[in-house]
mmCIF file of the C-alpha atoms, coordinates in Angstrom:
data_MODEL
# 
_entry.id   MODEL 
# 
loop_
_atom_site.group_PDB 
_atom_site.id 
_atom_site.type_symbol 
_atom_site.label_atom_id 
_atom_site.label_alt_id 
_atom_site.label_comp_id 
_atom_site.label_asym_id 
_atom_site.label_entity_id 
_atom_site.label_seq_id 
_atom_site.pdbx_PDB_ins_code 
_atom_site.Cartn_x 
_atom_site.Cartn_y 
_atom_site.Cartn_z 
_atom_site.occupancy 
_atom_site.B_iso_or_equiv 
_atom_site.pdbx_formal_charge 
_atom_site.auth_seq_id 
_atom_site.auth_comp_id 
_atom_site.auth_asym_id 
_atom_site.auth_atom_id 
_atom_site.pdbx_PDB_model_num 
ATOM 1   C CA . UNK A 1 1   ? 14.790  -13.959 5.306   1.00 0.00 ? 1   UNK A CA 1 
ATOM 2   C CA . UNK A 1 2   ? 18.287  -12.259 4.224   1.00 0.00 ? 2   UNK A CA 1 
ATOM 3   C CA . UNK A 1 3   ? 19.153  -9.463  6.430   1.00 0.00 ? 3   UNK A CA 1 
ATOM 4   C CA . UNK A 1 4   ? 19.517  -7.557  2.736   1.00 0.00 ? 4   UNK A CA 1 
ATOM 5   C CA . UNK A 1 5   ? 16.041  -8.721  1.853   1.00 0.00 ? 5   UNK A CA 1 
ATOM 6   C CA . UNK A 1 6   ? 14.741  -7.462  5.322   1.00 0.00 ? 6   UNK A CA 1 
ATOM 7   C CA . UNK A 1 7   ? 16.420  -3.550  4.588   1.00 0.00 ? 7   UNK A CA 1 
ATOM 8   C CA . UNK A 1 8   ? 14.929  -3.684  0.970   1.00 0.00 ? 8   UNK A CA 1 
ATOM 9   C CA . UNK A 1 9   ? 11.582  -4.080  2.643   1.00 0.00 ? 9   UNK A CA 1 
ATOM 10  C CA . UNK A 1 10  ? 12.591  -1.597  5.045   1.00 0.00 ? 10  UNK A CA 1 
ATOM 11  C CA . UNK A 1 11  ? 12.783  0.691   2.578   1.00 0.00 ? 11  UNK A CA 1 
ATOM 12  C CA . UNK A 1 12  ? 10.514  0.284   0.174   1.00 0.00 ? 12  UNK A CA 1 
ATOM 13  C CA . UNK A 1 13  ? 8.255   -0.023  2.937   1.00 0.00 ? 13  UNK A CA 1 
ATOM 14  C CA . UNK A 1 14  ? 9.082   3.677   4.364   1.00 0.00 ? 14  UNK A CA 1 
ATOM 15  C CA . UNK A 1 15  ? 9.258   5.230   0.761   1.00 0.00 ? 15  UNK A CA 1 
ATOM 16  C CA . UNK A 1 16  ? 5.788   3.700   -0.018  1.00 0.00 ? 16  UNK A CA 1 
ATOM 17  C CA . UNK A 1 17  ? 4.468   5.029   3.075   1.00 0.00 ? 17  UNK A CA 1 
ATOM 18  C CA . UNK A 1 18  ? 5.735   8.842   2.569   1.00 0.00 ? 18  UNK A CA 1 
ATOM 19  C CA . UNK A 1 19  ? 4.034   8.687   -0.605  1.00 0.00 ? 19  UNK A CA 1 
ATOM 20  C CA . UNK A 1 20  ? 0.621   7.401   0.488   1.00 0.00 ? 20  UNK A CA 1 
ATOM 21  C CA . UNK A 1 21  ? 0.587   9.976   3.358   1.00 0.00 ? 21  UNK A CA 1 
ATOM 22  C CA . UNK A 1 22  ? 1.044   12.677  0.633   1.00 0.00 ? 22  UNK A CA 1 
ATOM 23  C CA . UNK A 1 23  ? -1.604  11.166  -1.713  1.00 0.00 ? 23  UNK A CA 1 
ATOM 24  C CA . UNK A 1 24  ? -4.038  10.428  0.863   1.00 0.00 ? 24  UNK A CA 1 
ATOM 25  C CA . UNK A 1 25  ? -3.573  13.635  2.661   1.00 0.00 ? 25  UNK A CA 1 
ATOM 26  C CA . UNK A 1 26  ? -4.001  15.229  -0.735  1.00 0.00 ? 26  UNK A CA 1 
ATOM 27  C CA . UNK A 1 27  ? -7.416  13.939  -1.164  1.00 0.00 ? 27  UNK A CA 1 
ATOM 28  C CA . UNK A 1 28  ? -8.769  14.951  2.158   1.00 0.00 ? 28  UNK A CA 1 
ATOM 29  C CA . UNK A 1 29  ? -7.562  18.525  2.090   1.00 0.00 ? 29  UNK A CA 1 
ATOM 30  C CA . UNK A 1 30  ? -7.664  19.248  -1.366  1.00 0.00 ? 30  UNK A CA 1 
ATOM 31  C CA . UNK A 1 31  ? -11.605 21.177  -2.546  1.00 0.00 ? 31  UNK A CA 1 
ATOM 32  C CA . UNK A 1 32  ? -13.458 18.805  -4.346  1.00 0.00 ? 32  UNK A CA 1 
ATOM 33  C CA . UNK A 1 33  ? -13.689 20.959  -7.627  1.00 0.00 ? 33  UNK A CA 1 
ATOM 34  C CA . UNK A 1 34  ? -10.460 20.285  -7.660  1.00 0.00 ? 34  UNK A CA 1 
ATOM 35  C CA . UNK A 1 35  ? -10.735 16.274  -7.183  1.00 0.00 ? 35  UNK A CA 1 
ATOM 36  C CA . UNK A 1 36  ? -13.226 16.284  -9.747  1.00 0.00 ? 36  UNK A CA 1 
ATOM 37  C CA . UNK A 1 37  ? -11.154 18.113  -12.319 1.00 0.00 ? 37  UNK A CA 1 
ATOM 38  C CA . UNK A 1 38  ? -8.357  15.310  -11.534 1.00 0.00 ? 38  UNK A CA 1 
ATOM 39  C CA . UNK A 1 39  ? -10.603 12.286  -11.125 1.00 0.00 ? 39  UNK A CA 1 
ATOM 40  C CA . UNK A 1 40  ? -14.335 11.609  -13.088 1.00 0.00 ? 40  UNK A CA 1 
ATOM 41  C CA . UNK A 1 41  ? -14.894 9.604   -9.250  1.00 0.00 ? 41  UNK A CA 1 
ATOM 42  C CA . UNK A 1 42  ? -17.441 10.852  -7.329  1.00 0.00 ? 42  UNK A CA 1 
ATOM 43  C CA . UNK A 1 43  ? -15.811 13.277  -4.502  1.00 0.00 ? 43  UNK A CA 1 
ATOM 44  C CA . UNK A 1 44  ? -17.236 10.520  -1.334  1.00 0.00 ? 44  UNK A CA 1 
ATOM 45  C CA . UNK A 1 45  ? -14.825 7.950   -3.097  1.00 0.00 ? 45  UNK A CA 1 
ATOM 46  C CA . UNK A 1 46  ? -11.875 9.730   -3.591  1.00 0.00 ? 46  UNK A CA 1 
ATOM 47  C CA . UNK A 1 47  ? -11.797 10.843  0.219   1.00 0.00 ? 47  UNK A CA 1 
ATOM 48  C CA . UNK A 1 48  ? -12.523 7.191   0.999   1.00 0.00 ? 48  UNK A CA 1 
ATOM 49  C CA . UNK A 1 49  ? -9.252  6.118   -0.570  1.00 0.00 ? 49  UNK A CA 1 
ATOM 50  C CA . UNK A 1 50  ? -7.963  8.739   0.986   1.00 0.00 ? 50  UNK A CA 1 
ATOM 51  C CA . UNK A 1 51  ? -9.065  7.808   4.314   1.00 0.00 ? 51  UNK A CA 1 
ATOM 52  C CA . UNK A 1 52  ? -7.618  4.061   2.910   1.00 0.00 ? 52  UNK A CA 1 
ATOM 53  C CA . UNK A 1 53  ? -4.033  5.613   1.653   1.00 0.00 ? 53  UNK A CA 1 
ATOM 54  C CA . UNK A 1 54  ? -3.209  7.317   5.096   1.00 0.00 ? 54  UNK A CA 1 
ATOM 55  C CA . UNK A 1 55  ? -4.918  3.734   6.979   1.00 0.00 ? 55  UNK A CA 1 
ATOM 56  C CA . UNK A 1 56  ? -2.647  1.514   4.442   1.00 0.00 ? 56  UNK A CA 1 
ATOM 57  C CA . UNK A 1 57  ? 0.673   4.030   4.941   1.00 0.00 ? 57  UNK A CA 1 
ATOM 58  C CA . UNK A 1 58  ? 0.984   3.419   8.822   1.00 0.00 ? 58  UNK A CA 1 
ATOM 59  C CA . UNK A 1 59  ? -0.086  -0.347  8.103   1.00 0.00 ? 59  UNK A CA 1 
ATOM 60  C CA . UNK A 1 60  ? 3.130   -0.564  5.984   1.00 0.00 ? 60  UNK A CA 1 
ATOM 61  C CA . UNK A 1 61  ? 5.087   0.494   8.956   1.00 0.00 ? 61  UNK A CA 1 
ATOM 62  C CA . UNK A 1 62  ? 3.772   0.711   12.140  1.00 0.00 ? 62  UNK A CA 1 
ATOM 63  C CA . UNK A 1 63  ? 3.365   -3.213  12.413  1.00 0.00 ? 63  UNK A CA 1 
ATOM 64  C CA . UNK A 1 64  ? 7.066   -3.531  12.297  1.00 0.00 ? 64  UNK A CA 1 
ATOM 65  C CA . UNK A 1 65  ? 8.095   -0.871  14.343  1.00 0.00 ? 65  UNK A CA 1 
ATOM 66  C CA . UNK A 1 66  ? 5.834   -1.576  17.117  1.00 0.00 ? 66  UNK A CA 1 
ATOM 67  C CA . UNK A 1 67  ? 6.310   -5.169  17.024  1.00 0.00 ? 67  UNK A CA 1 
ATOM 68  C CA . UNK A 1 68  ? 2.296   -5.860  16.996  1.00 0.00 ? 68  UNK A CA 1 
ATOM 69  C CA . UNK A 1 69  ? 0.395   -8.149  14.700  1.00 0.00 ? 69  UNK A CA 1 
ATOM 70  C CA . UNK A 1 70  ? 2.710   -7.669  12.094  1.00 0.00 ? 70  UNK A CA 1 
ATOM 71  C CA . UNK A 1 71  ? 0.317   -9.402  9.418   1.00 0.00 ? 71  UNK A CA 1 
ATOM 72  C CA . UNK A 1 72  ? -1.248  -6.418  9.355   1.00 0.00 ? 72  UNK A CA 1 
ATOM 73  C CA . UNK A 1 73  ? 1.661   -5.234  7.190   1.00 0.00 ? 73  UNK A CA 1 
ATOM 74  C CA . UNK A 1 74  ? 1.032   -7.751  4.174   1.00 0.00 ? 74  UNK A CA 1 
ATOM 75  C CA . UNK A 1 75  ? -2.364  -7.182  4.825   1.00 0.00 ? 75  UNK A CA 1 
ATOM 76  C CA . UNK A 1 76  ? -2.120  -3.424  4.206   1.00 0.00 ? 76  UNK A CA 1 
ATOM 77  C CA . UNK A 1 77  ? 0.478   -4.107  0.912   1.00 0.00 ? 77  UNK A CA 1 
ATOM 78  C CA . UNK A 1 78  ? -2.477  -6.049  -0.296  1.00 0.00 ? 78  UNK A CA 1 
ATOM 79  C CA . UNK A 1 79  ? -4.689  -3.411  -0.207  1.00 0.00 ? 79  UNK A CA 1 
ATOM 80  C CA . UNK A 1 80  ? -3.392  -0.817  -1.584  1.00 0.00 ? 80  UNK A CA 1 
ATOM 81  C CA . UNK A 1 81  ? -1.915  -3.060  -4.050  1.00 0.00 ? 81  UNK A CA 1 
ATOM 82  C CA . UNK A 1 82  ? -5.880  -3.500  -5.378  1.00 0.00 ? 82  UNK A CA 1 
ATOM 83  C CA . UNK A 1 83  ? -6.361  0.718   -5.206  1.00 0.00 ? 83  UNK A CA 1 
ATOM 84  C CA . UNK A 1 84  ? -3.059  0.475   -7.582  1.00 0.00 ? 84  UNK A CA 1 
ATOM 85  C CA . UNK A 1 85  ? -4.509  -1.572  -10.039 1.00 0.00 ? 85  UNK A CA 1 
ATOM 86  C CA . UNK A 1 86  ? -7.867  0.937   -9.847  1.00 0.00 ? 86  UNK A CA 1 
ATOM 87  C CA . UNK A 1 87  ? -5.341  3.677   -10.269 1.00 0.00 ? 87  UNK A CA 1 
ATOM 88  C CA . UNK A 1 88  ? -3.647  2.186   -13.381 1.00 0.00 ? 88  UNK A CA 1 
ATOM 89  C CA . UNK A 1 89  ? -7.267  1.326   -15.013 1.00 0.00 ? 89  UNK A CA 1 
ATOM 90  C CA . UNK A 1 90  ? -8.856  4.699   -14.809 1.00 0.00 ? 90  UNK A CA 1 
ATOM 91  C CA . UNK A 1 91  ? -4.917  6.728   -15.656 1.00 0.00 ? 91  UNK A CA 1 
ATOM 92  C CA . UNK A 1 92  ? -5.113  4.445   -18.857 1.00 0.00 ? 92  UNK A CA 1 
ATOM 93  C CA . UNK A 1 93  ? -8.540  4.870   -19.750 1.00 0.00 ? 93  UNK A CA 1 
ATOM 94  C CA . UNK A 1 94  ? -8.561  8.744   -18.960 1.00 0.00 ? 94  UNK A CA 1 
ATOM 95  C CA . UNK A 1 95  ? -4.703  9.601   -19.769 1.00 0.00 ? 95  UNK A CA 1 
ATOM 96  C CA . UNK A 1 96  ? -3.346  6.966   -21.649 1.00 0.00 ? 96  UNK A CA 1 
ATOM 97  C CA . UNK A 1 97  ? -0.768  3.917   -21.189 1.00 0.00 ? 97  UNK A CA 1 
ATOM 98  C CA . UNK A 1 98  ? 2.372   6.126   -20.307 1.00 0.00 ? 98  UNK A CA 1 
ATOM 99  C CA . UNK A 1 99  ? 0.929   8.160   -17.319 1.00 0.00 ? 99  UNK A CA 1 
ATOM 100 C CA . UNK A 1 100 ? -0.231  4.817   -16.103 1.00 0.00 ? 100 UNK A CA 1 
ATOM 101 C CA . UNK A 1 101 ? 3.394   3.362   -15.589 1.00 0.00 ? 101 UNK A CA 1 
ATOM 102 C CA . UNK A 1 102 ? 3.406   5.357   -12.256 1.00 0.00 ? 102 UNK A CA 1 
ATOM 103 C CA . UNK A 1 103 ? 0.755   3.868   -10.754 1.00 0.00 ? 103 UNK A CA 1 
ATOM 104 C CA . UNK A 1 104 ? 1.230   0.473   -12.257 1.00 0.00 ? 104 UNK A CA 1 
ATOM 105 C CA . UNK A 1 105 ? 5.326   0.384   -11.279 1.00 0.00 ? 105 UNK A CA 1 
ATOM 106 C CA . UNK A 1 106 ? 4.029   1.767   -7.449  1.00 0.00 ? 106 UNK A CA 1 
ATOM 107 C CA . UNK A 1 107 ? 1.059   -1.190  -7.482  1.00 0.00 ? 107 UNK A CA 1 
ATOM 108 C CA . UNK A 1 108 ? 4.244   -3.849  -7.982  1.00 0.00 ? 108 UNK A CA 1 
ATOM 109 C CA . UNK A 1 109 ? 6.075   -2.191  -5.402  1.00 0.00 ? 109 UNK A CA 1 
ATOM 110 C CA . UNK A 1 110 ? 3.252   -2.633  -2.744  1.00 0.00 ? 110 UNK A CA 1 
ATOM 111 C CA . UNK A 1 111 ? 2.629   -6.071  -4.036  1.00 0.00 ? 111 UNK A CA 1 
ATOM 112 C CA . UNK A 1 112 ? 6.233   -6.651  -3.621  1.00 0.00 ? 112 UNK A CA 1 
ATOM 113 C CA . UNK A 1 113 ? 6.268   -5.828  0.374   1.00 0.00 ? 113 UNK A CA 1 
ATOM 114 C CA . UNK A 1 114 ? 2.825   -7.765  0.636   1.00 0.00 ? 114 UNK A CA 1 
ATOM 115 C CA . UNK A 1 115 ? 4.665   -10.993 -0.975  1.00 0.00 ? 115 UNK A CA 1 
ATOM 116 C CA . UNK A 1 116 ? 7.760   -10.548 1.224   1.00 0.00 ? 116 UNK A CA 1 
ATOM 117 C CA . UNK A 1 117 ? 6.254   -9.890  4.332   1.00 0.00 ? 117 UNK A CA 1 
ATOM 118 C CA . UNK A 1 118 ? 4.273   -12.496 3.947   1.00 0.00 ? 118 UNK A CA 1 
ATOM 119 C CA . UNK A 1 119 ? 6.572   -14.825 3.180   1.00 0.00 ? 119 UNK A CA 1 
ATOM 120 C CA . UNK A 1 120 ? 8.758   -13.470 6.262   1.00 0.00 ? 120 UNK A CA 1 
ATOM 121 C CA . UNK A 1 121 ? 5.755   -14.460 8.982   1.00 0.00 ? 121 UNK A CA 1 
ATOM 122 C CA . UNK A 1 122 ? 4.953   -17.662 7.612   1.00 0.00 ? 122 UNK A CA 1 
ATOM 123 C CA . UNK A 1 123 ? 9.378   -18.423 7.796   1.00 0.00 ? 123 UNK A CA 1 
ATOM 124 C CA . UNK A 1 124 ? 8.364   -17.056 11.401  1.00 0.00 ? 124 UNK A CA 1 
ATOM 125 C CA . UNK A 1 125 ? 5.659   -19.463 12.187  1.00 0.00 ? 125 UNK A CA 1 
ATOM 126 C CA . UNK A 1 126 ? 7.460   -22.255 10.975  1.00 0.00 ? 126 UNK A CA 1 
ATOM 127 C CA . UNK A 1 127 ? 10.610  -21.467 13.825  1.00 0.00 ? 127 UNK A CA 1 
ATOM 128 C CA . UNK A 1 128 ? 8.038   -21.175 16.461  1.00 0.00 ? 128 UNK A CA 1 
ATOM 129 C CA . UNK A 1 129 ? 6.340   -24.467 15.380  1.00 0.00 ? 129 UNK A CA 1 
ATOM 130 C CA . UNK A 1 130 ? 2.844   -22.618 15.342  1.00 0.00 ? 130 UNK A CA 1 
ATOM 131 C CA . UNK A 1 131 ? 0.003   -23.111 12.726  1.00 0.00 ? 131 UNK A CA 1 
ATOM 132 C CA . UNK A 1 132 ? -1.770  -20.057 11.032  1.00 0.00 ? 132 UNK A CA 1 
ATOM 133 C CA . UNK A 1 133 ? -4.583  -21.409 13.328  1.00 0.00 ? 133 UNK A CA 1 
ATOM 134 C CA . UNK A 1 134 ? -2.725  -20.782 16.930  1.00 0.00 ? 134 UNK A CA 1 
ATOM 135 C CA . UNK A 1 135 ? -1.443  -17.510 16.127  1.00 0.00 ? 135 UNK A CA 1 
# 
């Protein structure tokens, strides 16, 4: 991996993860008349992917920094990559295509750090000679 590519995943990785503290945070403190106004979900669900935002923001960074089972990191991308693509079906079913270009534009982003990252251990592996299976 480029040392460019590396500080583009920086990045998006630390931009992604400011936002997903906000939106996650949001749906834990926020009242739930108000998360129902927002979202026809039922309240339980929208604090789980809450809960899931905040887990998937730290696994976005905290791999790296720490230097500890950094698969975690792809691993995290992926996930919220699949709350994205909830996020774009129910903005264009309740709000319409052009709202949904947030959420769908954000969904590529993750899916962009969980394809680099990825790709980034497994150039790993193959310098230290060890299969998936080892590791």
């Amino acid at each position: 991996m480029t040392r460019k590519m590396n500080y583009t995943l920086w990045t998006v990785q630390w931009i992604l993860a400011l936002l997903y503290l906000f939106s996650g945070s949001v749906k834990l403190i926020m009242p739930a008349a108000e998360l129902t106004k927002l979202m026809t979900l039922p309240v339980l669900f929208i604090r789980f992917i809450g809960v899931a935002e905040l887990f998937g923001a730290a696994g976005l960074v905290l791999p790296g920094l720490l230097r500890i089972r950094q698969e975690l990191t792809p691993m995290a991308a992926g996930g919220l990559a699949v709350i994205m693509v909830g996020a774009t079906v129910l903005t264009v079913q309740s709000m319409g295509a052009v709202p949904a270009i947030m959420p769908f534009v954000v969904g590529l982003l993750v899916a962009f750090v969980a394809l680099g990252r990825l790709g980034a251990l497994q150039q790993m592996r193959r310098k230290l000679c060890l299969s998936p299976s080892q590791s």
